[in-house]
C-alpha positions, 0 to 999 in steps of 0.5 A: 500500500501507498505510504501517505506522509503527513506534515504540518510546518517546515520550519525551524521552530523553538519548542515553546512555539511546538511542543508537539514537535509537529514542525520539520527543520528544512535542512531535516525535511531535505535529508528525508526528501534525500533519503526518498530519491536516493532508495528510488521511492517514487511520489504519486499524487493524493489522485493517483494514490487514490485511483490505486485504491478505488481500482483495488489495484496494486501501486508501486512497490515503493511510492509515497505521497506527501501532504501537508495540513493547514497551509502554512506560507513555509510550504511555499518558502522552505518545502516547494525549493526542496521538492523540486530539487527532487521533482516530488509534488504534494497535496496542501489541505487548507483551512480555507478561512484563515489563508493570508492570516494567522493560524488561530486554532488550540495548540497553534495560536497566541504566541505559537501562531504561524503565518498561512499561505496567501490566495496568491501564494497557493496559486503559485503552488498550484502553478507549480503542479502542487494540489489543494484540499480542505481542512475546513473552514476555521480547524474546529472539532468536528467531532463536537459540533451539529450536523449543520455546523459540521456541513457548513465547514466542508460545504464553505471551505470546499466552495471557497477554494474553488472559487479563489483558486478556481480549481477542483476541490476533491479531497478533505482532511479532517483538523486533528484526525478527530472523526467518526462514521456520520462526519464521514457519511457527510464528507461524501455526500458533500462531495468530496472523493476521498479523505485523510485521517492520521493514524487510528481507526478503520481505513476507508477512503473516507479515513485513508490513513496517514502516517505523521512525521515530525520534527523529532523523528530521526532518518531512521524512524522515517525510513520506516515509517515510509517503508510501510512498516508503520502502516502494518503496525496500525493495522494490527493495532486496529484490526487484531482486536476486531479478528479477536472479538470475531474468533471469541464469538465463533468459539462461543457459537462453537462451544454452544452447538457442541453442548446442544449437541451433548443434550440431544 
C-alpha cells in the first residue's frame, strides 16, 4: 500500500512555539526528501494514490505521497525549493478561512501562531503542479459540533477554494484526525472523493490513513515509517482486536452447538 506522509510546518521552530514537535527543520525535511530519491521511492499524487485504491489495484512497490495540513506560507518558502530539487509534488489541505492570516486554532495560536499561505501564494503552488484540499473552514472539532455546523465547514471551505483558486476541490482532511462514521457519511455526500485521517481507526477512503512525521523523528524512524512498516503496525493495532472479538464469538457459537449437541 501507498505510504501517505503527513506534515504540518517546515520550519525551524523553538519548542515553546511546538511542543508537539509537529514542525520539520528544512535542512531535516531535505535529508528525508534525500533519503526518498536516493532508495528510488517514487511520489504519486493524493489522485493517483487514490485511483490505486478505488481500482483495488496494486501501486508501486515503493511510492509515497506527501501532504501537508493547514497551509502554512513555509510550504511555499522552505518545502516547494526542496521538492523540486527532487521533482516530488504534494497535496496542501487548507483551512480555507484563515489563508493570508494567522493560524488561530488550540495548540497553534497566541504566541505559537504561524503565518498561512496567501490566495496568491497557493496559486503559485498550484502553478507549480502542487494540489489543494480542505481542512475546513476555521480547524474546529468536528467531532463536537451539529450536523449543520459540521456541513457548513466542508460545504464553505470546499466552495471557497474553488472559487479563489478556481480549481477542483476533491479531497478533505479532517483538523486533528478527530472523526467518526456520520462526519464521514457527510464528507461524501458533500462531495468530496476521498479523505485523510492520521493514524487510528478503520481505513476507508473516507479515513485513508496517514502516517505523521515530525520534527523529532530521526532518518531512521522515517525510513520506516515510509517503508510501510508503520502502516502494518496500525493495522494490527486496529484490526487484531476486531479478528479477536470475531474468533471469541465463533468459539462461543462453537462451544454452544457442541453442548446442544451433548443434550440431544
Amino acid at each position: 500500500m501507498t505510504t501517505l506522509l503527513m506534515y504540518h510546518q517546515i520550519a525551524e521552530l523553538p519548542q515553546t512555539a511546538d511542543p508537539l514537535t509537529l514542525a520539520v527543520p528544512p535542512d531535516q525535511f531535505e535529508r528525508q526528501m534525500n533519503y526518498l530519491a536516493q532508495n528510488e521511492y517514487i511520489c504519486l499524487t493524493l489522485a493517483e494514490a487514490v485511483q490505486y485504491f478505488l481500482r483495488d489495484e496494486q501501486a508501486p512497490a515503493k511510492s509515497f505521497v506527501l501532504t501537508f495540513d493547514d497551509g502554512y506560507q513555509d510550504v511555499l518558502l522552505n518545502a516547494l525549493p526542496i521538492l523540486e530539487k527532487f521533482g516530488f509534488t504534494a497535496t496542501v489541505f487548507m483551512v480555507a478561512g484563515r489563508m493570508g492570516m494567522q493560524s488561530d486554532w488550540r495548540g497553534q495560536d497566541r504566541e505559537r501562531a504561524g503565518r498561512l499561505l496567501s490566495h496568491d501564494e497557493a496559486r503559485e503552488l498550484i502553478q507549480h503542479g502542487f494540489t489543494f484540499g480542505s481542512h475546513t473552514l476555521s480547524h474546529p472539532f468536528l467531532t463536537l459540533l451539529e450536523e449543520q455546523s459540521v456541513l457548513k465547514e466542508l460545504r464553505k471551505s470546499k466552495a471557497l477554494l474553488q472559487e479563489f483558486l478556481n480549481i477542483q476541490v476533491d479531497f478533505f482532511s479532517y483538523p486533528y484526525s478527530r472523526t467518526n462514521d456520520h462526519i464521514e457519511d457527510l464528507v461524501r455526500a458533500t462531495g468530496y472523493h476521498a479523505a485523510c485521517a492520521g493514524d487510528t481507526g478503520s481505513w476507508n477512503m473516507y479515513h485513508i490513513w496517514r502516517v505523521p512525521c515530525l520534527g523529532s523523528d530521526s532518518l531512521k524512524t522515517f525510513a520506516m515509517k515510509v517503508s510501510g512498516w508503520y502502516d502494518r503496525r496500525t493495522a494490527l493495532r486496529e484490526f487484531a482486536p476486531v479478528q479477536l472479538l470475531r474468533h471469541g464469538a465463533r468459539m462461543l457459537r462453537r462451544t454452544g452447538i457442541e453442548k446442544e449437541g451433548e443434550k440431544s
